[in-house]
Each structure stands twice: as C-alpha cells, then as structure tokens.
Steps between C-alpha positions, in 0.01 A plus 500: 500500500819613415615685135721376310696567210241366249232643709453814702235578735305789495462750796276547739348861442257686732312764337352787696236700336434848669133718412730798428700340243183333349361728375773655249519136389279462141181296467547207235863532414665162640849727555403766693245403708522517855635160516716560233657820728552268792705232313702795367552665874568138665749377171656810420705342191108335360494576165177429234295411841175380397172444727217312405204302636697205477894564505718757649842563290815668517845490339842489674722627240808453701460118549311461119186392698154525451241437819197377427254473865141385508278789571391506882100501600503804687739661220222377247183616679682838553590549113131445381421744745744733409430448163146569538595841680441385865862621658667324795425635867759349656830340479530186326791248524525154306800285462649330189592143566592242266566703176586318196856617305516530158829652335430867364486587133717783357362522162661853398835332568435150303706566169468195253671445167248270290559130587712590816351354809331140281601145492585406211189260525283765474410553873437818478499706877810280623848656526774330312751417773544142429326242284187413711505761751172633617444833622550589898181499679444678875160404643271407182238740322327761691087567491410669197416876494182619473293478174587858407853472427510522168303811483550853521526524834785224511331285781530849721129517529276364758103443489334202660200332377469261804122426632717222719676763672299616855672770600 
C-alpha cells in the first residue's frame, strides 16, 4: 500500500520496554505507563499518547495526525500484569503495524463566531466552503475510549474487570 494525498499510512513503531524503566512508570494511568514511556522514547514528537487494553495512541503535531494502533497480545497480557503490580523481568519488544490515522484535534486553537462554520441548511459540524461541501475525512472514526472518559480521571485511569482475561 502506498499513501496518498487523501490518505496517509501510519508507521511502523517498535516499542522496547526495559525492567529499569518499568518500574518509574505508574500503575493505572493509560499515559504514563510503561508502555506509554516507550511510545514516548521510540516517537520522540508523540504527544497525548494513550495505552489501553485495546488501542495504543499518539499525536504527531507536526503532520496534524493522530495514530490510533490496536493493542498487541503480549503488550496486553503485560499491562494487566503491570497493573496488578507484577513488574516486567525482562525486555519486551512489540511492533505497531497497521495503525489507523485520524486527523488531530486542536481544540484550544478552534475560535468560532456563532453561525461561522454551518450550512446554511442547518448542517451543523460542516465547514462552509462551498454550498454542499462536506467536511475532509482521513481514515474514518477511531475505537472509542474507555468508559471512564467523562469522569474525573478524564479516561487517564485504568482498572480491568476481565474474568476473560488469563493472564
């Protein structure tokens, strides 16, 4: 597959997960967990990384991007563990393949006069560049977030409820 202009791919990403670095990493917090540090140390410009049983996100501010991977086995097994307080003994490596892209939200910058940005048929969400103009999409919707993103803890906190899961 090749990108294009309407559709970038996403990198491949190896992520190496040392015992040393593990365990300054913090239990339940989906950014700065110990899989969290390793996207940071293997994309240095990841911002808002997120890592949870399912996904694995990051942010390329330069290119506007948002990464959105599906959470590797081992990576999984590892986090309940880690979670749990059971710390890695050795080195880890996974690899990201196949990561969906999303464009990135700047919401701080996003400056609106009421009505601006509305078809005049009351479309709300769609930018008025021309009559009948829909908005630019890059790779569809991601996976939701977890179920506590709306909370206190903005969707930054971890715990797992899974009998499924045999670690």
């Amino acid at each position: 597959m090749v990108a294009t202009k309407h559709r970038p791919l996403a990198p491949v990403v190896t992520l190496i997960v040392d015992p040393e670095p593990a365990a300054i990493a913090i239990q339940r917090d989906s950014s700065h967990c110990m899989w969290a540090d390793a996207v940071s140390r293997a994309v240095p410009t990841a911002t808002k990384v997120a890592v949870d049983l399912q996904t694995i996100r990051f942010t390329d501010p330069a290119k506007g991007l948002r990464y959105t991977y599906l959470t590797p086995r081992r990576a999984q097994l590892s986090l309940v563990q880690f979670d749990a307080g059971i710390y890695p003994q050795t080195l880890m490596r996974v690899t990201l393949r196949n990561g969906q892209v999303t464009k990135a939200h700047n919401y701080a910058k996003v400056r609106r006069k009421p009505g601006e940005g509305i078809i005049p048929d009351g479309k709300a969400g769609l930018r008025n560049r021309s009559p009948g103009s829909v908005p630019d999409v890059v790779g569809g919707q991601p996976p939701p977030t977890a179920a506590l993103a709306n909370t206190a803890y903005r969707g930054r906190r971890r715990a797992f409820g899974l009998r499924g899961l045999i670690v």
